[in-house]
N, C-alpha and C positions, 0 to 999 in steps of 0.2 A: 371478237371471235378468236378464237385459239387458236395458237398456228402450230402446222402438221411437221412433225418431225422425221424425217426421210429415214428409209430405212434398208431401204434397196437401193443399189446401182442405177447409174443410169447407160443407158443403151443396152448393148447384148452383153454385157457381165453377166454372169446370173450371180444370182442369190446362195448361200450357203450357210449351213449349221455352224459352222467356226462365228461367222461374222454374225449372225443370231446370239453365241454365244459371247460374242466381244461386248456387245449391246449390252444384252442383260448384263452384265458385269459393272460396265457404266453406268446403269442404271441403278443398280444396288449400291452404288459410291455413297458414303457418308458424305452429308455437305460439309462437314467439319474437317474432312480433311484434306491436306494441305502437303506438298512434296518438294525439295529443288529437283527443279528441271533438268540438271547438267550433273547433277548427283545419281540421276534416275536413267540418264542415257547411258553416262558409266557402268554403274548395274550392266543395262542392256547388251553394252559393245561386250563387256567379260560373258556371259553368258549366251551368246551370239550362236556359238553350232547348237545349246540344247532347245535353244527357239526356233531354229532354224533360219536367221535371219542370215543378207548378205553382205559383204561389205561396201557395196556398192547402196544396196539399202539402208546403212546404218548413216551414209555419207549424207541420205535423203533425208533421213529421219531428225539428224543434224542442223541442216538448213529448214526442215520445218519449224521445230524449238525455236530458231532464231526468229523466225516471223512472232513469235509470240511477245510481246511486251515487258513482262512480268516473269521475273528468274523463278517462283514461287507460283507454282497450278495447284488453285483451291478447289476442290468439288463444288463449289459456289458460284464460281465465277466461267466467265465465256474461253472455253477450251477450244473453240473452234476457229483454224486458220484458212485463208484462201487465193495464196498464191497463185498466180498464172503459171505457164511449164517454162513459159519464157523466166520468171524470178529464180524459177526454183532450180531451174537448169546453170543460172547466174552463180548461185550461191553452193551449187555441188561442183563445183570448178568444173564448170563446161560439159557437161555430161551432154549426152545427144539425147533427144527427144524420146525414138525408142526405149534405150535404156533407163531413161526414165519412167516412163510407161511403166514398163518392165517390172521396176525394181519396189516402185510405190503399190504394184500388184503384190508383194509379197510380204512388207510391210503389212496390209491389209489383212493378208493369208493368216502369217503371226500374229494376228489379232493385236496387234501394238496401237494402229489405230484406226477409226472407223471413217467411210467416206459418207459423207454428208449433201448426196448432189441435192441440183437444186434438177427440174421439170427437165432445164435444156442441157443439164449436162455442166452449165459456166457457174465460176465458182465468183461468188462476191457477197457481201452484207450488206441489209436495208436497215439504215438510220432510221431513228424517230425524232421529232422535230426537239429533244432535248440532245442529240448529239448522240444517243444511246445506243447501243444495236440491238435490234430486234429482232431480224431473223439470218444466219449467217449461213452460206452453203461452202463445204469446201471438206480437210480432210479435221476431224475431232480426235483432240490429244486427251480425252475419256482415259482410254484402256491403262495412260500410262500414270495416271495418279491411281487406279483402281487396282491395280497391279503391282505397285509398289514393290511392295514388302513381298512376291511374288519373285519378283527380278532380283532384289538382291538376295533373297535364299538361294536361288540358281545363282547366281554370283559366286556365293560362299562354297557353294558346293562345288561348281569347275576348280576356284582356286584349291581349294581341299584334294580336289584329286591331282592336282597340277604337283602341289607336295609332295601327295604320295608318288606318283608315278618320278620323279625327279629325288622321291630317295630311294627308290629301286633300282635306277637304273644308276647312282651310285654304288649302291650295294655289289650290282652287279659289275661293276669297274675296278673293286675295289679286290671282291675276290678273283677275279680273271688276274690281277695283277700281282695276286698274293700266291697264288696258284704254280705262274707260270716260274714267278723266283723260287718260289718251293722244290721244284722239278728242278731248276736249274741247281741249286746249291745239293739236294742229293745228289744230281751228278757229279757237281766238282769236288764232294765233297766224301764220295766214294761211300755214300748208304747204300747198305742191299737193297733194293728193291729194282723190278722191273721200270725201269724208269720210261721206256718205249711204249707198254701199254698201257702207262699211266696216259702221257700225251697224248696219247691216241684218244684214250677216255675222254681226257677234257676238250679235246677236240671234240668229238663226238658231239657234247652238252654244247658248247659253245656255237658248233653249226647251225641249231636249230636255234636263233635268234635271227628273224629275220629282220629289212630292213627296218620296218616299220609294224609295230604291237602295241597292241596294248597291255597296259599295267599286267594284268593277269597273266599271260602270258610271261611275260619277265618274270614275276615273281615266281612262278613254277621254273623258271630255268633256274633263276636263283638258288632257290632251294636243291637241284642237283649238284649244285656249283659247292654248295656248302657244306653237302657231304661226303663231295669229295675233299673238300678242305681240311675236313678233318681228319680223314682219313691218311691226306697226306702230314698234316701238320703233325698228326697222332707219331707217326713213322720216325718224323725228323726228331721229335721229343725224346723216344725212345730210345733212338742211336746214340743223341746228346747226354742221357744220361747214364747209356753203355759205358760211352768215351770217360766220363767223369769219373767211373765208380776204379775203371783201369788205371786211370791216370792215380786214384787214392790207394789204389793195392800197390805200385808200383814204388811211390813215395813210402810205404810202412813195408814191405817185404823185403828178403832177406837178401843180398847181392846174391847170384851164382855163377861160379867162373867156367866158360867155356871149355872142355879142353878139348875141342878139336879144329886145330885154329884154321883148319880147310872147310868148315862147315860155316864161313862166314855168307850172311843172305847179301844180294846182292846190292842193296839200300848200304851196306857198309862198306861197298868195293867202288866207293869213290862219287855214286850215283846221289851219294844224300846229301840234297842241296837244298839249305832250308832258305837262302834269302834268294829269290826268286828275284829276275831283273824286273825292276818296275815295284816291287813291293821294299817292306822296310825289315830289317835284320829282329827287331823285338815283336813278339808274337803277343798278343794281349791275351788277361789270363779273365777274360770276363767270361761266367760260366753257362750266360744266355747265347755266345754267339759260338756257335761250331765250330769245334776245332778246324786248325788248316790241314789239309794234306796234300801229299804231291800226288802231281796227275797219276794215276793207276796205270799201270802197260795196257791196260784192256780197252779202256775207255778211249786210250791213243788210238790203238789201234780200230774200235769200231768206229772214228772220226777218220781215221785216214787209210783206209783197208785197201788204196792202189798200192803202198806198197810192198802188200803181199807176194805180187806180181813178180817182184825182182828175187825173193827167195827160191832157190830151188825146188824145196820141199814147199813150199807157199807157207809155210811159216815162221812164227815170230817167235819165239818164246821166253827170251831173256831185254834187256836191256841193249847187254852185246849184240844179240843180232839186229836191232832197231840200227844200232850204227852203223853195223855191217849192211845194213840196207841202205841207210841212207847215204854210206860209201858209194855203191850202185847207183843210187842215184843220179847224184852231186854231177857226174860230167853226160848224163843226159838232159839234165837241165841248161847244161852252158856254163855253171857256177865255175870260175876259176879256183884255184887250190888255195890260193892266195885269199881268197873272201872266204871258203870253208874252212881256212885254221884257223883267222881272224875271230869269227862265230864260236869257235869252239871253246877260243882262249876266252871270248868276254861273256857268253852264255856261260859255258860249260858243256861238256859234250853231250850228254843227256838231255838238258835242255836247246843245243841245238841240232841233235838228234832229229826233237818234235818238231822244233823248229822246220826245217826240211823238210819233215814227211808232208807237215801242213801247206807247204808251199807246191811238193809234188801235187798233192790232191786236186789241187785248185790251178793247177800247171796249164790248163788250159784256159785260164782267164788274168794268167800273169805272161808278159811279153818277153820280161827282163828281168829271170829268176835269179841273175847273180847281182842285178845291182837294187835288188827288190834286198836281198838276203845281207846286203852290205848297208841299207838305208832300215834293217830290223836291228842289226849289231849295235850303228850308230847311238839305237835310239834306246837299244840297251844299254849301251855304254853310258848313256844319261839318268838311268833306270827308270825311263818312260815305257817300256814293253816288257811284256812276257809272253811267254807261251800256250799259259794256260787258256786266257780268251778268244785266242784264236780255236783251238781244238773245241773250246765248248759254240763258239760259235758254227763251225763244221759238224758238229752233233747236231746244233739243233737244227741248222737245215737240213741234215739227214733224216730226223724227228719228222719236220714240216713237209718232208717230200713224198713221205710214207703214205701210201694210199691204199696198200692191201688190208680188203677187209675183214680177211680174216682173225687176223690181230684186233679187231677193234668188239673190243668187250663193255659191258654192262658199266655202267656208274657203282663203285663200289664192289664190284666182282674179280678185281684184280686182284686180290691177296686171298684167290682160291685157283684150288688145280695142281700148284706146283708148289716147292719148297717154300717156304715164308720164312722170312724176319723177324724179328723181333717186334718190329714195327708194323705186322701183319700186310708187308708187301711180299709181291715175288720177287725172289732174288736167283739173277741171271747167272748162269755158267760161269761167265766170264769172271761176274765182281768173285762170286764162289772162289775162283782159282786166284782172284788177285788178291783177297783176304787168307784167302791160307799161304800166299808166297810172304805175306805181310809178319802171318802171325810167328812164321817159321825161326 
């Protein structure tokens, strides 16, 4: 007589369309073919969220394979294992009973593999008097030679998007970090443009990355990221080859002698100090990196704008008054006379002019401005410091703190509204007047 192939659950499980269609599946198996078993759970575990399986299932599914004999499950041959909860719980390192339950229900659900009971539920195999089995109750590794080539396309396909999403979110690292030195080097490097509402901009894009997205997602931030990139890059380009084309008229035009020897700009009244402490006296003449230039009065002052305070008229307008201010300063801070001539002789007074303002600014997060300003000299005196990184440091938390929304404009909408550059940014007031004090 033929014996009956179970096809339903035992006890109150019900029945369900998945596990009908797990079946059928098994059942249209080629006898011919043939899988590794541990090649094939592989698959499985990479593909694991689009199956929906868990890892506590995967740990079951594990210890099932092992009860199997045979590294190699032929369509031919007896796929059916039948563990007690007691082995099975042995071989999932200690899993508790419910969880097992549990987990081997979902296994089931993913259709991975089929339960095979026997009338009472207990799972075991009847020998025949050759040793052979003959009828075997328990859970059937069917689905996972039928399935095969099933598992590993979902395989290929997770790793494939693992890829992509892992070079986007490069992408996106890549410009955020090209971006923010772009912004920085316009500033230190006194290009026109709004440099405030750029940050703001890329702020803006950058906000909307939350903690956790998907590919899609990113890539659309991406692509804002990238147009502002160019935008900014386009800008920097443009200035660079401003600078170049001046520096070749300069080299081929004709001397002209001044004759008004009171109409010297103030870069020639002792201010122009081209070896900065911390840097090196030879300028390199490579035509890809932007020229150097000295910090702009503007840019000081919108990094260090307390002190305005000490002015009369509350403002700044020359270099002289920058010292004259930080004169004022100098013995509200504590600084003895003796550390601010010291500063002067080995910065320079100009240089430690800023020096000071930048120290005011931040006056209430320094304890001991005079021996703070005597531990800056030193280290100038080593030409391990300068002035410049501090005040761009002070911008850009000034930049960072900024939270009025009004300023904060469109991706790309920054080099409309106001005066424009060259480089189709806005250019501020400020650089406006510190470019015509330059040009003068």
């Amino acid at each position: 007589m033929e014996m009956h192939i179970s096809t339903t659950p035992f006890g109150r499980r019900p029945m369900t369309l998945g596990m009908l269609s797990s079946q059928m599946a098994a059942k249209a198996m080629p006898e011919e073919a043939a899988v590794h078993k541990w090649h094939v759970f592989q698959h499985i575990k990479e593909a694991r969220l689009p199956l929906g399986a868990t890892d506590r299932a995967l740990a079951i599914l594990h210890a099932l394979l092992s009860f199997h004999p045979e590294t190699t499950l032929q369509g031919d041959g007896e796929l059916i294992v039948w563990p007690s909860n007691e082995q099975l719980m042995a071989r999932a390192n200690g899993m508790s009973a419910t969880t097992l339950r549990r987990h081997l229900g979902v296994l089931v659900d993913c259709g991975i593999i089929i339960r095979r009971d026997s009338p009472n539920g207990k799972r075991f195999a009847r020998k025949g008097r050759g040793g052979e089995i003959e009828q075997a109750y328990g859970f059937d590794l069917s689905p996972i030679v039928a399935r095969a080539e099933e598992y590993k396309s979902l395989a290929e396909a997770v790793q494939t998007e693992k890829k992509a999403f892992r070079v986007v979110k490069e992408r996106l690292t890549l410009l955020r970090r090209d971006i923010v030195k772009m912004i920085e080097t316009g500033i230190e490097e006194g290009v026109p443009a709004n440099w405030g509402s750029v940050h703001l901009t890329y702020q803006g894009i950058v906000s909307q990355i939350p903690r956790t997205a998907p590919r899609q997602v990113l890539e659309a931030i991406s692509e804002e990221l990238e147009s502002l990139w160019h935008e900014v890059r386009g800008a920097l380009e443009t200035f660079t080859k401003t600078q170049n084309m001046d520096a070749n008229e300069s080299h081929s035009g004709c001397h002209i002698q001044n004759s008004k020897p009171d109409s010297k700009s103030e870069s020639e009244q002792g201010y122009r100090n081209k070896n900065e402490a911390g840097g090196s006296g030879a300028e390199t003449d490579n035509v890809r990196s932007l020229p150097r230039r000295e910090l702009p009065l503007g840019i000081v002052l919108d990094a260090c704008p307390n002190l305005l305070w000490l002015m009369k008229d509350g403002q700044i307008r020359h270099w002289r008054d920058l010292l004259a201010a930080a004169e004022l300063a100098r013995p509200q801070l504590g600084i003895s006379p003796s550390a601010w001539s010291e500063a002067r002789e080995i910065l320079g007074e100009q240089q430690a002019a800023i020096t000071l303002a930048g120290i005011y600014q931040r006056s209430d997060q320094i304890n001991n401005a005079g021996g703070y300003l005597r531990s800056l000299t030193e280290r100038a005196r080593d030409g391990k410091f300068s002035a410049r990184p501090m005040i761009m440091a002070l911008l850009r938390a000034k930049l960072d703190a900024s939270k009025d929304a009004s300023d904060v404009v469109e991706p790309g909408s920054f080099a409309r509204g106001r005066d424009k550059g060259e480089g189709g940014l806005l250019v501020s007031e400020t650089l406006k007047a510190t470019l015509r004090r330059s040009d003068a």
